[in-house]
C-alpha positions in Angstrom: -20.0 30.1 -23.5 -20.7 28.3 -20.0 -24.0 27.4 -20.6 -23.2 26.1 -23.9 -20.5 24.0 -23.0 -22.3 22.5 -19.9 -25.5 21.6 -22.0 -23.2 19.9 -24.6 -21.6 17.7 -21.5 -18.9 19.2 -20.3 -18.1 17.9 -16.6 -15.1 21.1 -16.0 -15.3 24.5 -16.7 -12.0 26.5 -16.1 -12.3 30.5 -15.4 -8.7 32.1 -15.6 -9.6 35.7 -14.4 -10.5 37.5 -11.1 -13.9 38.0 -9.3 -15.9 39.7 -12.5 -14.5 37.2 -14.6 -15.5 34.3 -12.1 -18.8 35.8 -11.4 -19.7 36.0 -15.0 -18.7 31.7 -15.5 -20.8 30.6 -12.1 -23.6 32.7 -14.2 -23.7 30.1 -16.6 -24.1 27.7 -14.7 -27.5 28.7 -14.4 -30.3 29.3 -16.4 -32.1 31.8 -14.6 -32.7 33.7 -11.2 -34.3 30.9 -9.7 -31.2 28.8 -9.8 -32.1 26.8 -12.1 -28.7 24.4 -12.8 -27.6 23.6 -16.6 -26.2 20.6 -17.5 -24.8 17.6 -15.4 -25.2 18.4 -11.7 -21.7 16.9 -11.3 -20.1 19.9 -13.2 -17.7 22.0 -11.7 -15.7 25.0 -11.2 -11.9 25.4 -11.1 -10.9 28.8 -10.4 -7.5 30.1 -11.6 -6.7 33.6 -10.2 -5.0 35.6 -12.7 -7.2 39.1 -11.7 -6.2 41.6 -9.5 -8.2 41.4 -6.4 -8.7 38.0 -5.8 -11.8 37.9 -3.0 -13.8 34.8 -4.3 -10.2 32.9 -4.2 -9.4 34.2 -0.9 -12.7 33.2 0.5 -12.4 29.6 -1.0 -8.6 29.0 -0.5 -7.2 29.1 -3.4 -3.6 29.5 -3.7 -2.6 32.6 -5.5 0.1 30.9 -7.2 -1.3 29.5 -10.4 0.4 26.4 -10.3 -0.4 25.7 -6.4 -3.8 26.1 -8.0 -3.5 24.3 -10.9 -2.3 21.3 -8.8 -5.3 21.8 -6.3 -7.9 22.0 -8.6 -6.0 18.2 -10.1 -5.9 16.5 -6.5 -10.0 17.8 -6.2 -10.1 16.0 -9.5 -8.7 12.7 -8.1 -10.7 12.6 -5.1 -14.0 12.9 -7.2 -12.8 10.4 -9.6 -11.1 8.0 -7.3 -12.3 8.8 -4.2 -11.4 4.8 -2.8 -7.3 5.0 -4.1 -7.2 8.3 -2.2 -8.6 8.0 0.9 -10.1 4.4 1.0 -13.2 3.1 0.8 -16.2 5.1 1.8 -17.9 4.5 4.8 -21.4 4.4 5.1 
């Protein structure tokens, strides 16, 4: 289901679950053991925890409270979108 939706264009891909469940979306991400990446490079993964254990969100920082995460994974969406209105312009 990843794989398909990332070949077809899609630039999010939401996995509701816990560490099987998040394990088996970064999979798709992929096309095979060499790491090959499907899709647009600028896809990304939003992590809501809604499993039991919870060690993938723990080891990124996700909140535990789905709408703390929900509203993370939003402002993460803002900065790559707009990173200028956020935090001004870049610097290089």
């Amino acid at each position: 289901l990843v794989r398909n939706a990332l070949v077809r264009g899609a630039t999010y891909v939401l996995s509701c679950g816990g560490d099987g469940t998040h394990s088996e979306v970064v999979n798709g991400f992929f096309s095979d053991l060499a790491g090959t990446r499907v899709g647009s490079p600028d896809a990304c993964l939003v992590c809501v925890p809604c499993g039991t254990g919870g060690d993938l969100i723990r080891t990124l920082g996700v909140p535990k409270d789905l709408p703390a995460a929900l509203a993370l994974a939003e402002i993460i969406k803002l900065l790559q979108d707009q990173p200028d209105s956020l935090m001004g312009p870049a610097r290089g």
